[in-house]
N, C-alpha and C positions, 0 to 999 in steps of 0.2 A: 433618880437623877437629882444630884444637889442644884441648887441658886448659883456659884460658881463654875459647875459645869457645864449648866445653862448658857450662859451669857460665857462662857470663855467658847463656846463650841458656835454660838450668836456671831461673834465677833471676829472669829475667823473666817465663816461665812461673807460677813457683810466688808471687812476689808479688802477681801478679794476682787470686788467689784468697786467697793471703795476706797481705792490705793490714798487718799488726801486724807481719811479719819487718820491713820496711821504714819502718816508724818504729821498732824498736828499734834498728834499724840505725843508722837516724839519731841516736836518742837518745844509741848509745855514741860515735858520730863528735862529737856535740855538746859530748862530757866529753873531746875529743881524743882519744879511743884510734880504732886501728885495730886494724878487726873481721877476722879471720881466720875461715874456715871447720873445721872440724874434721873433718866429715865432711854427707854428705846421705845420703837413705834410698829405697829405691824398694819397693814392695808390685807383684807380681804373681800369677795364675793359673800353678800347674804344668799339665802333659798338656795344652798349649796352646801355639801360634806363638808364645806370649813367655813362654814359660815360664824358670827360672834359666838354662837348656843352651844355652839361645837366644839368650840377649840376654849371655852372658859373650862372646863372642868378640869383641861391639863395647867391651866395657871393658877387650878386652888388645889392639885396635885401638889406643885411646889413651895405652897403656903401664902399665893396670894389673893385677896380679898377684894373684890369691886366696891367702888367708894365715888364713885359720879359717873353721871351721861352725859351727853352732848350731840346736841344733832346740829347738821350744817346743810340749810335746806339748798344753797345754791350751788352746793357742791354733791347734794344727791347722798349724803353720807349720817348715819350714828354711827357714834362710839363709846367708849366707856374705859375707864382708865383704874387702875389694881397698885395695892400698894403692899409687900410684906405683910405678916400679921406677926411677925415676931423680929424680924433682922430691917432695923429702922436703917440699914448704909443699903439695903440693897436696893437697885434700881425702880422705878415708877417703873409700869407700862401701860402704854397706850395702845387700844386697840380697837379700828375702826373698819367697817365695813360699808360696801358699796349697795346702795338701795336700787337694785337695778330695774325694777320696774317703774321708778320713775324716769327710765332713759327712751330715747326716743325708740322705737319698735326696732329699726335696723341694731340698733347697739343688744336691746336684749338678745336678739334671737345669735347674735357674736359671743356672746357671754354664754350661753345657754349651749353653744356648741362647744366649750369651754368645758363648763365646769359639770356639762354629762358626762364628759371622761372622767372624774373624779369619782376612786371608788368609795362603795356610800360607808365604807369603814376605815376612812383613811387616818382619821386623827387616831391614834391608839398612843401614842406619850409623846413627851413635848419634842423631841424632834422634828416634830410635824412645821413648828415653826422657823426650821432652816431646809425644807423641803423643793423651796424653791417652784418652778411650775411643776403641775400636775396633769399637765394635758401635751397634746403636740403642740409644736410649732405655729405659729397663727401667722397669715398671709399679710405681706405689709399692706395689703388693701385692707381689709379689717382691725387691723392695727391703725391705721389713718383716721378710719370710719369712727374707732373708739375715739383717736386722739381728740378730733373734730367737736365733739359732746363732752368729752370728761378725759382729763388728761389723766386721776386715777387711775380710769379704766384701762386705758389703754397701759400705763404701768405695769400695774397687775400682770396683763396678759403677757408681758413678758417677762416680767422679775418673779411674779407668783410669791406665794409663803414665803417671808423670810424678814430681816429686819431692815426698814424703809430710812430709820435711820437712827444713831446712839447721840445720846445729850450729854457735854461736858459740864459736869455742876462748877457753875464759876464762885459758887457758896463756902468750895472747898481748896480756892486757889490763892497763893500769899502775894505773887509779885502780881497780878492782875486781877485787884478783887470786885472790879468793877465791868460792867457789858461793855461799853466804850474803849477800854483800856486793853478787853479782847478783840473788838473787831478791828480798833487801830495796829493791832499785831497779825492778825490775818492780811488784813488789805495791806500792809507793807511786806508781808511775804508773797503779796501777788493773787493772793485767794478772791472769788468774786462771790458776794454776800446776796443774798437775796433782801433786795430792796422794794416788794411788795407792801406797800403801807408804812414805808420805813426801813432801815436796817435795823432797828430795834423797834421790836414787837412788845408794847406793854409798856410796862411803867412804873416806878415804887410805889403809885397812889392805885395802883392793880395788885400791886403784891408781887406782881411779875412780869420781869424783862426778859426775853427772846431773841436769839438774831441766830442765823442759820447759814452756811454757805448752799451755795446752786451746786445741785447736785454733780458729779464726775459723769462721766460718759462712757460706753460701753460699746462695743460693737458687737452684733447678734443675728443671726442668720432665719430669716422669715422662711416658711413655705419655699418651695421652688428657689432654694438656696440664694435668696437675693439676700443680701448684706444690708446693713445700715447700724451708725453710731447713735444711738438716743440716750438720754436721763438712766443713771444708774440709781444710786444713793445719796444721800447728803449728810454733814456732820453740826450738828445743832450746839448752841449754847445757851443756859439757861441761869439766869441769877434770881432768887426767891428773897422776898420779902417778909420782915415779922408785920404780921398783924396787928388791932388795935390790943388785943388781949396778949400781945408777948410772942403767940404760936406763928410759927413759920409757915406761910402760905405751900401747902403741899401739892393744891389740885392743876387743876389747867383751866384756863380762858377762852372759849370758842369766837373770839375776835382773832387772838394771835392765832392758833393753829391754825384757823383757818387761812391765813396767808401763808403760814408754815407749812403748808399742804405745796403751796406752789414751788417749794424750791425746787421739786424733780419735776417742772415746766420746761419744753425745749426751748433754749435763748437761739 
């Protein structure tokens, strides 16, 4: 599988539940620009068949190459983010997983009845990461239980493998070259931004600005066919910075993400 089948086969995936990526999409191709990715994100379970160990060898499968970590202790979470090793337009990804022994005893043993269902040879090529869940149905009582400790978690257990959410590089847009001059066109189309530490995450004396909409919502059927609308995906935008040496700040900031993390928080 090539890096464009990848991410076109991603992103059909991920609009499906995120019907807003796809009309922003639209909306910037309507002002003529051409929308560039920046990067996409994936959420999984560690001490699990997909845990990071597992599923990196399908990302140097497609030629790419890990280049930082980052760990987020309040959020219970490492990650580590890949960049190309030869096709500099192709997307970053980020990919982070849930340290689930540091959760309270109730949440692991939720997790653990999880991700036993998963069989131990499940990643075999990268479709692995539009696979979505890999287990049944989880009970909205355990789904709450998650939410209560780690709204991650509880994500996961119902979105499972798949992309959490895609970055519009604002590095490559004409009429809106600026993060402000993006969220002032979202917020006039109605769109609600995630205002966690800011609507813009970062800053050019960081190298990098962030802003993100609150993810769309979904409706999804728990255990014992009980219904409920929770956090789907959300649509990120990203502006980079040069450095003092000229080079374009490529990596990520575990200040921003980590707010970045809340946009798929229930409002």
């Amino acid at each position: 599988m090539n890096t464009n089948d990848f991410f076109d086969s991603l992103w059909s995936k991920y609009t499906q539940i995120t019907p807003q990526a796809q009309r922003i999409q639209s909306l910037f191709q309507d002002q003529g620009e051409t929308v560039l990715n920046d990067h996409v994100a994936f959420r999984t379970f560690n001490n699990s068949p997909i845990e990071l160990e597992k599923l990196e060898p399908q990302l140097s499968a497609l030629g790419y190459k890990a280049y930082g970590a980052f760990r987020f202790e309040n959020k219970h979470l490492k990650a580590r983010c890949y960049k190309h090793e030869s096709d500099t337009l192709a997307p970053k990804i980020f990919l982070s997983e849930l340290i689930t022994e540091e959760l309270p005893a109730v949440c692991q043993e939720i997790i653990t009845k999880l991700t036993e269902q998963i069989a131990l040879n499940a990643v075999q090529s990268p479709d692995i990461f539009w696979a979505g869940t890999l287990w049944d149905k989880i009970s909205e009582e355990d789904y709450l239980t998650l939410a209560e400790h780690s709204e991650y978690a509880a994500w996961l257990s119902t979105m499972g493998l798949q992309a959490n959410h895609f970055t519009v590089s604002i590095n490559h847009l004409k009429k809106f070259p600026t993060i402000e001059e993006v969220n002032s066109l979202l917020q006039n189309e109605g769109y609600t931004l995630n205002s966690v530490g800011g609507i813009v995450k970062g800053s050019p004396q960081l190298y990098l600005e962030q802003s993100s909409t609150m993810a769309d919502k979904v409706e999804v059927t728990f255990a014992n066919d009980i219904k409920r609308t929770i956090p789907s995906c959300f649509y990120e935008f990203a502006k980079r910075h040069k450095q003092p040496d000229g080079v374009l700040f490529d990596s990520f900031i575990e200040g921003n993400a980590d707010k970045i993390f809340d946009s798929t928080n229930a409002q």
